[in-house]
NUNUDREN-417364 format. One record per residue (C-alpha): residue in three letters; x, y, z. Coordinates in steps of 0.25 Angstrom, whole numbers, plus 5000, padded with zeros to 4 digits. Layout:
N
ALAXYZ...
END
This chain:
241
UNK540055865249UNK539055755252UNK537655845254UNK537255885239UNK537955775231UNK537255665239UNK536055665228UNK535755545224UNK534455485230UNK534255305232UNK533055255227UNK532855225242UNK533055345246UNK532855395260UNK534055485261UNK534555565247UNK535955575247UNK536055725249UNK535355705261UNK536655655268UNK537255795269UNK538055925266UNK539155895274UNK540455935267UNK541155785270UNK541355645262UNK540655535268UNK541355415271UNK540555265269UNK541355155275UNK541055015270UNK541454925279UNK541354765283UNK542054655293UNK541954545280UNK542054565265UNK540954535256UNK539754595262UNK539654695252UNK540354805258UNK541054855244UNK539754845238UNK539154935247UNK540255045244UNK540055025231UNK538455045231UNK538655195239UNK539755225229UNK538855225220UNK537655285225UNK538355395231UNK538955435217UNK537655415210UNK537355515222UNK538255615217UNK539255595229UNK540655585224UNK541055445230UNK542255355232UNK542355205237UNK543755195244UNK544055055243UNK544855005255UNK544854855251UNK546154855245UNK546354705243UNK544754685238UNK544554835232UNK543154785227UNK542654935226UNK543954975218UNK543854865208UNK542154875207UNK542355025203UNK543354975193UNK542154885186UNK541254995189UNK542255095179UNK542454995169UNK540954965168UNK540755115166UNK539755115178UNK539155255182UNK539455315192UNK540755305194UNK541155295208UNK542555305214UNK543255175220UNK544855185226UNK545455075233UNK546155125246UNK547055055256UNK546855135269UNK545455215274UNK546355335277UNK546855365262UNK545155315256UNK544855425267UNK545755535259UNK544855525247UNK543555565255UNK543555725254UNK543555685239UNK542155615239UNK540755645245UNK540855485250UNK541855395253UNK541655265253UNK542655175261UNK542655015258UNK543454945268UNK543954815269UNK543254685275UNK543854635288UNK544854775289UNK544654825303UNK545554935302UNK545054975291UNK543654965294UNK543655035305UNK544555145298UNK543255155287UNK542155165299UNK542855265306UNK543055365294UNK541655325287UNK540255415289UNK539555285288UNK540055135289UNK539355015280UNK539454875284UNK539054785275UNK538154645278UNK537654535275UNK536454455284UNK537254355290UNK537754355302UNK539054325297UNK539054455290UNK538354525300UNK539154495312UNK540354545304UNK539654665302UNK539254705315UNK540654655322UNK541254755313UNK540154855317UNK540554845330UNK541954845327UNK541754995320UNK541055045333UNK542355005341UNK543055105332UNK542255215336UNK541255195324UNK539955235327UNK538855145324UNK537955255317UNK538755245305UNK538955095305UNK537955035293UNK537354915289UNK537254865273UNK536554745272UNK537154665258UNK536954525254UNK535654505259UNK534754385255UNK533354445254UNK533054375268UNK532154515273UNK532354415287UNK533954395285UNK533954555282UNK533054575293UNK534054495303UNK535254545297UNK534854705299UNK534354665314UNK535754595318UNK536354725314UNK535454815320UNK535654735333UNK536954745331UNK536854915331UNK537054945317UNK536255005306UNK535854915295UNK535755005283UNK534354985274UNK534254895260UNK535254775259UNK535954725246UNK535454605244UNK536354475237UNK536154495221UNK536954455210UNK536754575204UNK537554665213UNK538554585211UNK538554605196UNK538354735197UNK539654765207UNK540354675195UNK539954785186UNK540454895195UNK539154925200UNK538554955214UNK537254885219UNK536455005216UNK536754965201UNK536554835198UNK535354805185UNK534154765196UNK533454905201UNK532954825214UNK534554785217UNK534854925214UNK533854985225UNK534054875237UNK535554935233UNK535155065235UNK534255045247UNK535655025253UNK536255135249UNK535155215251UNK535455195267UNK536755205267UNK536355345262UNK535355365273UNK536455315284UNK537455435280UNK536255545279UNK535855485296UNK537455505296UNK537655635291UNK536355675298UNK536855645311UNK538255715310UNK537555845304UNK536655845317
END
């Protein structure tokens, strides 16, 4: 039951987590890209997280079966003995990941890179679709081809997302980057994660972005999350009314 476990509030907060409704239902994230490395396991990985901190019992499904980067971070992440403890499993089709949803208030679904099929399998079942990017046009083009790619499938746009990762600092590339997908017709969610090797030494560590040993790393993380967050209350907002 997602209304009263959704508790925890980001330091950026606009929307607290109770907030996003009452509704008797398991929400369904899909994480979803048209190219691998653009930090769309890293992102699954950062709502995990938060959404547990938040009280919300929460499982990644990992559908990456060759890669299963979720599966084997939440392996470090137990070894390490990192709180909270957050629930990764490694599934080969959407349909048997989709089984487990009653058993959680959240459901995050990490797809493959380059798996149409699959991909469109994700957007199709999730509450709210995330498409990593970068600020080039080689990973924004990508994007937004697969964007439009979901639409055909009968995906509506209002629940198709932009996360902006690897960015340089550049407030004009950033600038530039958000316009091209606005253009485009999509929404560019708020914050980006920017390129630091301290998020990659924390994800070695089995820990999210939000949990790296720099507090400033740790908010721009949570800025993110934080409108993820606001995206699925304008959501649940909308279907209520």
């Amino acid at each position: 039951m997602i209304g009263a476990k959704w508790k925890h509030v980001l330091e950026y907060k606009k929307t607290t987590i109770w907030q996003i409704g009452a509704a008797d239902m398991t929400y369904i994230i899909g994480m979803v890209s048209q190219k691998g490395g653009v930090g769309k396991s890293t992102l699954a990985r950062m709502m995990a997280r938060e959404f547990v901190a938040g009280g919300l019992t929460t499982k990644i499904a990992d559908l990456d079966t060759q890669q299963q980067t979720c599966t084997h971070w939440a392996g470090r992440r137990a070894e390490g003995g990192v709180t909270p403890e957050l629930q990764v499993q490694s599934f080969a089709t959407v349909k048997t990941a989709l089984a487990e949803a009653p058993r959680f208030d959240a459901l995050i679904l990490d797809g493959k890179p380059n798996a149409s099929d699959q991909t469109a399998e994700i957007a199709q079942a999730a509450d709210l679709v995330v498409i990593p990017t970068g600020q080039t046009v080689d990973d924004l083009h990508p994007g937004v081809v697969l964007a439009h790619a979901l639409r055909k499938k009968g995906v509506s746009p209002d629940k198709i997302a932009f996360a902006m990762f690897k960015t340089t600092g550049s407030e004009r590339e950033n600038a530039a980057a958000r316009q091209y997908l606005s253009e485009a017709g999509y929404l560019v969610l708020e914050g980006e994660v920017g390129v630091s090797t301290a998020y990659g030494s924390a994800s070695d560590a089995g820990k999210a972005i939000t949990e790296t040993s720099f507090r400033t790393l740790n908010e721009r993380a949570s800025k993110l999350a934080q409108s993820v967050i606001d995206k699925m209350a304008e959501l649940q907002e909308r279907q209520v009314a």
